[in-house]
C-alpha positions in Angstrom: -4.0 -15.9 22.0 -3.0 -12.3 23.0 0.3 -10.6 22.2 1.5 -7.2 23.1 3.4 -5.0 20.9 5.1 -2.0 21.1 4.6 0.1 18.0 6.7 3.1 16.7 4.4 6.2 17.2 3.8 6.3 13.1 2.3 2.9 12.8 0.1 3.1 15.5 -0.8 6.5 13.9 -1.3 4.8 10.5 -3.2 2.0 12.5 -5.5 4.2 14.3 -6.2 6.4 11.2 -7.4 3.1 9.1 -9.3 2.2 11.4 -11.0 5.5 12.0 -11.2 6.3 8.1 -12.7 2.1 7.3 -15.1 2.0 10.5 -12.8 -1.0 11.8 -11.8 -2.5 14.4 -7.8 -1.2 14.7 -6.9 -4.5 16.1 -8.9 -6.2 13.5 -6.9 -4.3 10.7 -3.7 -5.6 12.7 -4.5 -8.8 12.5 -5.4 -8.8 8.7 -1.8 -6.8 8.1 0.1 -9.6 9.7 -1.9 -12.2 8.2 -1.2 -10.8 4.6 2.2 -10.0 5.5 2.9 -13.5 7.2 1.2 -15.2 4.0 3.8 -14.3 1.7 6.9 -16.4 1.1 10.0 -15.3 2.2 11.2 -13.9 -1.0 7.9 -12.4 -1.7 7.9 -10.8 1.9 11.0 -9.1 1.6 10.9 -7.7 -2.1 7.9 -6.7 -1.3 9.2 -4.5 1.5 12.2 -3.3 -0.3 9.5 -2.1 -3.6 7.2 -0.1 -1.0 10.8 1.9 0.8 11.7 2.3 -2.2 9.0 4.2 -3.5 8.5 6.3 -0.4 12.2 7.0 -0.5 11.3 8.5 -4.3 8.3 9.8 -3.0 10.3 11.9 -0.2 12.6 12.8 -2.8 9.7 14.5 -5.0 10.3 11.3 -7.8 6.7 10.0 -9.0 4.2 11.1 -11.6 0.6 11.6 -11.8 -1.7 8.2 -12.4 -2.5 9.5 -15.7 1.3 9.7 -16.3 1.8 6.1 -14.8 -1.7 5.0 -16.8 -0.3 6.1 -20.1 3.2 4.6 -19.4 1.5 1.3 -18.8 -0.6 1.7 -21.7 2.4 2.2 -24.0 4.7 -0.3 -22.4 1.7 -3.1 -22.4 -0.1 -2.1 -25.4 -3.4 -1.2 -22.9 -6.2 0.9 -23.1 -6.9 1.4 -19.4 -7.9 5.1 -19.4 -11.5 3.9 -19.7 -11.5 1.4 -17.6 -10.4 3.3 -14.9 -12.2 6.6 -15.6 -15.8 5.0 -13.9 -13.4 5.5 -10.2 -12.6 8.7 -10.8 -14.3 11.2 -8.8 
């Protein structure tokens, strides 16, 4: 099946930039956004969506913190120790 869409300038920019960045096919990556997006239920989908505007609207509005902020938040909060768990990613 083939469908057509037309996409706002920044998500065909964010499209072509994954693909470009992963070595993938862009309409590959499409197809496993709307599959992963589709997969979701209904409630899922949508609080989902309202979580990620939300943080780009705090993002945009210069509210976030540093991972090792958000790390040692969780840490606390949980009663984790995931600094060295993650410190084998860093760079």
């Amino acid at each position: 099946m083939s469908i057509t869409l037309d996409l706002p300038p920044q998500i065909e920019a964010l499209l072509r930039q994954r693909a470009e960045t992963t070595g993938q096919d862009i309409g590959q990556i499409a197809v496993t956004v709307l599959t992963w997006g589709l997969s979701l239920s209904d409630a899922d989908f949508f609080e989902t969506l309202n979580g990620i505007q939300r943080g780009l609207n705090n993002f945009e509005q210069g509210q976030f913190s540093s991972l090792d902020d958000f790390i040692a938040e969780q840490n606390q909060k949980y009663g984790l120790s995931l600094r060295g768990r993650l410190e084998r990613y860093r760079l």
